[in-house]
C-alpha positions in Angstrom: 0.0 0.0 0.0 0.9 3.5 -0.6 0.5 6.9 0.9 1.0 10.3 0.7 1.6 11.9 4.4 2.2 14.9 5.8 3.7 15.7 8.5 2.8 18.7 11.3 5.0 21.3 9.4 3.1 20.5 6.1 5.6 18.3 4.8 4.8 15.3 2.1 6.4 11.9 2.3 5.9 8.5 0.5 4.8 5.7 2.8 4.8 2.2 1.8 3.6 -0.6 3.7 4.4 -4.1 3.0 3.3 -7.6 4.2 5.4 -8.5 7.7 7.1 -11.6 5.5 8.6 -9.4 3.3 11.0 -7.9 6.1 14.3 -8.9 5.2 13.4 -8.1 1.1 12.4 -5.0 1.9 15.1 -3.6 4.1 17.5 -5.1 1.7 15.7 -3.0 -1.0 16.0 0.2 1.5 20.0 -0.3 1.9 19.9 -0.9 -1.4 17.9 2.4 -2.1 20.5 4.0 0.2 23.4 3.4 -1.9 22.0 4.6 -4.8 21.3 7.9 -3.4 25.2 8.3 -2.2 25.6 7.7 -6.3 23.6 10.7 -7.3 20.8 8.8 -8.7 17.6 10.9 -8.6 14.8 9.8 -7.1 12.6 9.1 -3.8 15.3 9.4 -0.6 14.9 6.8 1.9 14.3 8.1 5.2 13.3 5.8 7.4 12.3 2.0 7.9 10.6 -0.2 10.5 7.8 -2.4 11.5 4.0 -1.0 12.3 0.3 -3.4 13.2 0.3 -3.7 9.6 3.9 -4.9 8.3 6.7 -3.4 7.4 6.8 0.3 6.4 9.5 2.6 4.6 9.2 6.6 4.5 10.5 8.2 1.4 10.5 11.8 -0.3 7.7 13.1 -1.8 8.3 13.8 -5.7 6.2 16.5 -6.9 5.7 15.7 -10.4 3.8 13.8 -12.9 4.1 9.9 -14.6 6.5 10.6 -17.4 4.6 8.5 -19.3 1.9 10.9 -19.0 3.5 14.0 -20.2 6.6 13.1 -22.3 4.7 14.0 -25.4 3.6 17.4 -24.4 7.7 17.7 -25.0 9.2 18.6 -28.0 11.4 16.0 -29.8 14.7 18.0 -28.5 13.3 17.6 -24.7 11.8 13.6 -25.2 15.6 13.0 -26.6 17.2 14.8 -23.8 14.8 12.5 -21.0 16.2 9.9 -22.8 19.7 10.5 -22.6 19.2 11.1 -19.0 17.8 8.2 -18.2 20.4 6.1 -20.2 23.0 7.8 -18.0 21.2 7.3 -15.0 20.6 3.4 -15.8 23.9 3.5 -16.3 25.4 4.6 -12.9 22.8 2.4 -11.5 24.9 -0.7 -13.3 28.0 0.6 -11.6 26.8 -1.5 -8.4 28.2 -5.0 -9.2 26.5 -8.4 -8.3 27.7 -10.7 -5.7 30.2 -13.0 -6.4 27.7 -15.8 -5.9 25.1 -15.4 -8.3 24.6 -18.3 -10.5 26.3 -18.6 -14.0 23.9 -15.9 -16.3 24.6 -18.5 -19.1 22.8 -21.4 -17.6 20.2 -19.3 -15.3 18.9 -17.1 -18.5 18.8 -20.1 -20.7 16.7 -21.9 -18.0 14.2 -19.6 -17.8 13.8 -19.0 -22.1 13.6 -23.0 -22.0 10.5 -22.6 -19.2 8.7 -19.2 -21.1 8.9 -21.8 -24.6 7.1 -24.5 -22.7 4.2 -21.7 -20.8 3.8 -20.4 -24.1 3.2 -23.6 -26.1 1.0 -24.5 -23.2 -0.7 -21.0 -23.6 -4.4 -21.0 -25.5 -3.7 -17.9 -27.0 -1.0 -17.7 -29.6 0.6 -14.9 -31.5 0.6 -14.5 -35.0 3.9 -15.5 -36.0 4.8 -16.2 -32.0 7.6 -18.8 -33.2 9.6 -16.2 -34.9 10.6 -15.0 -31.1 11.6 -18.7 -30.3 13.8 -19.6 -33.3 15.7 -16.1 -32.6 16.1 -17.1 -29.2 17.0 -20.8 -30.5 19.4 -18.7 -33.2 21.1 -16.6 -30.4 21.4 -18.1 -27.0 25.0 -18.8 -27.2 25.2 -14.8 -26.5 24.2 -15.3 -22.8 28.3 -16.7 -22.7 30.2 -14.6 -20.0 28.0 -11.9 -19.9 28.7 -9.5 -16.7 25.8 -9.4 -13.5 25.2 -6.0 -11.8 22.8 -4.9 -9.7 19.5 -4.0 -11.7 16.4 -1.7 -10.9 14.5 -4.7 -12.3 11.6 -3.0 -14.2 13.3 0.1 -16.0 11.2 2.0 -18.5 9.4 5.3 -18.6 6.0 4.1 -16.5 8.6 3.6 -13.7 9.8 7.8 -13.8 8.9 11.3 -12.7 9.2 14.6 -13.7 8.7 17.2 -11.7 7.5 21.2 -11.8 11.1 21.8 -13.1 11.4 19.6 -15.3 13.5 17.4 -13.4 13.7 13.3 -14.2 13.7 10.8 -11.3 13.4 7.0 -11.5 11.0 5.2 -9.1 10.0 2.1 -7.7 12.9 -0.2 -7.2 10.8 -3.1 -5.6 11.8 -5.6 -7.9 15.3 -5.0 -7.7 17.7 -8.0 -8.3 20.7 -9.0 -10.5 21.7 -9.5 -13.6 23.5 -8.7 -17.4 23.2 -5.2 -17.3 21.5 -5.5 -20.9 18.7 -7.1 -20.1 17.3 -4.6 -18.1 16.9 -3.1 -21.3 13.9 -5.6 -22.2 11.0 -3.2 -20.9 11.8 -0.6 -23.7 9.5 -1.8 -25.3 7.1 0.3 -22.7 9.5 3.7 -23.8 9.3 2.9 -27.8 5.5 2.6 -27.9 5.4 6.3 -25.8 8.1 7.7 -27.5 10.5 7.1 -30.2 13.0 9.6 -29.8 12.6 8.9 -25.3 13.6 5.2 -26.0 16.7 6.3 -28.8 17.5 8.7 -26.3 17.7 5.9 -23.3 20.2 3.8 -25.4 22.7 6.3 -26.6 22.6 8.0 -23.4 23.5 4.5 -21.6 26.7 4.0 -24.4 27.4 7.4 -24.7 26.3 7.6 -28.4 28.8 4.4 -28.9 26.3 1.5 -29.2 28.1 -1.9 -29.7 26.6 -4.3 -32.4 26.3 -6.9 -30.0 23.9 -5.0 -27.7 21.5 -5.3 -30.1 21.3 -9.2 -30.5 21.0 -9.4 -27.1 18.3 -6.9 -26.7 16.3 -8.7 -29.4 17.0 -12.2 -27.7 15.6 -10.4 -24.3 12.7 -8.8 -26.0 11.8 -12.1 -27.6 12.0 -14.1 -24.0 9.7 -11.5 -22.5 7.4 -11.5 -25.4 6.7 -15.1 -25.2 5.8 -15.2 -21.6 3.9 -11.7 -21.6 0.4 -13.3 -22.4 0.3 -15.9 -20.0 1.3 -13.9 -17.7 -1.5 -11.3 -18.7 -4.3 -13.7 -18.9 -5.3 -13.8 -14.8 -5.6 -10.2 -15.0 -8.4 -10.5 -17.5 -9.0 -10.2 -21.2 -7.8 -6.2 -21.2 -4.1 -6.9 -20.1 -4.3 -9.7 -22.6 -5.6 -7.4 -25.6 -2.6 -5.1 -24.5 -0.3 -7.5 -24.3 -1.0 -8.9 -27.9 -1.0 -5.6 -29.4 2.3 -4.8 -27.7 3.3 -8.2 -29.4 2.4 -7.3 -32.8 3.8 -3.9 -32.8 7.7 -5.6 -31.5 7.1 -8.1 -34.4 6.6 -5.2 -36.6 9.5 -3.3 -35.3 11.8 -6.5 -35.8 10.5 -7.3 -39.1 9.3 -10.6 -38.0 12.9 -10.8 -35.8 14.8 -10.9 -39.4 16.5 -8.0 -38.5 18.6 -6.8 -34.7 17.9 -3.1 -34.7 14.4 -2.2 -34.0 13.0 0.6 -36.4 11.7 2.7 -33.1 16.2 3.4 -33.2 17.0 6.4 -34.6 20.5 6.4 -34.4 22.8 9.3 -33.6 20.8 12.3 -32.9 22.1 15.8 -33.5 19.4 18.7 -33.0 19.6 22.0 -34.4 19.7 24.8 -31.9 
């Protein structure tokens, strides 16, 4: 659950209050959130943490702003671009954190769960048009997943997850499905920037590489876009028949994108940017 509060001196903070057996998550997530604010990441400062008749509960900063989702497109194309260059820089000092040294081989843990979203999906009653052009790229590709780096993620990164404020000021929230993982797949919920905004989801990439993409990055993005695809309408289908509808229209427009996966680089990209001033 979440609040606004304010307290006797008319100041607003976030509250969130979570189940009592997510303790030790969330006050991992809180240390976690407390570490990113000593890099100069923007967004909601952790202030306090403890446990309340109802769970567990975390005070944070109030944002004053709006869903960038909501309002990136009242922006011009300069401004959308600029958000997204942010937020590939911010995504990027976010990666700086690395993974413990224990995590599992990302190899053999990323190609056990492609192996597990084929079987859900060919159990699935709904099917895609052309669905099995996401599992042969992800049968064509999977020896990418060799020796890719972990780091620590923000685990559902797009532009439903950010803020701007009344000065026009980007912050990222929501970092309760933090984890760890290849830094690149975090990129697999761009998807979510591309259908809001083009030049917002060029933006995020360049930004992240500092306008020097590597080739490779976009094999692998393809090969996570494809994974998430094919479990993205299961998943939708207890939530009723609306998430599904959205689900296989997001579906059809990646297809479209990727040409059917025939080609790496998504036509949403476009490229370099250089704006006259």
């Amino acid at each position: 659950k979440k609040y606004r509060v304010t307290d006797k001196d008319g100041a607003r903070y976030l509250l969130r209050i979570s189940d009592a057996k997510q303790y030790e998550a969330k006050l991992s997530e809180f240390n976690m959130m407390k570490m990113l604010v000593s890099l100069g990441i923007p967004m909601c400062q952790p202030i306090e943490f403890g446990v309340c008749d109802e769970g567990v509960y975390s005070i944070q900063s109030w944002i004053d702003g709006e869903d960038a989702e909501q309002v990136i497109l009242k922006y011009s194309e300069v401004k959308q671009y600029a958000f997204g260059v942010e937020a590939g820089q911010i995504l990027r000092k976010i990666h700086s954190i690395p993974a413990p040294k224990n995590q599992e081989d990302w190899e053999i843990y990323f190609n056990r769960k492609m192996d597990y979203k084929i079987k859900k999906y060919g159990e699935c009653p709904i099917k895609y048009d052309n669905g099995q052009a996401f599992i042969d790229y992800i049968n064509e590709n999977r020896h990418l997943l060799k020796n890719r780096p972990q780091v620590y993620q923000h685990g559902d990164y797009h532009i439903g997850n950010m803020m701007i404020d009344r000065s026009d000021k980007l912050y990222v929230i929501d970092f309760n499905r933090n984890d760890y993982g290849d830094p690149w797949e975090e990129f697999n919920r761009i998807v979510w920037c591309a259908q809001k905004s083009h030049l917002f989801a060029t933006g995020l990439v360049n930004g992240y590489f500092s306008d020097n993409v590597p080739p490779e990055f976009w094999k692998l993005l393809a090969l996570y876009i494809s994974s998430n695809a094919l479990s993205s309408v299961y998943w939708a289908i207890p939530f009723g028949e609306d998430q599904v509808n959205v689900m296989l229209k997001q579906v059809k427009e990646i297809l479209s994108w990727y040409d059917n996966m025939s080609k790496d680089i998504p036509t949403w990209y476009k490229g370099l940017m250089k704006f006259n001033n």
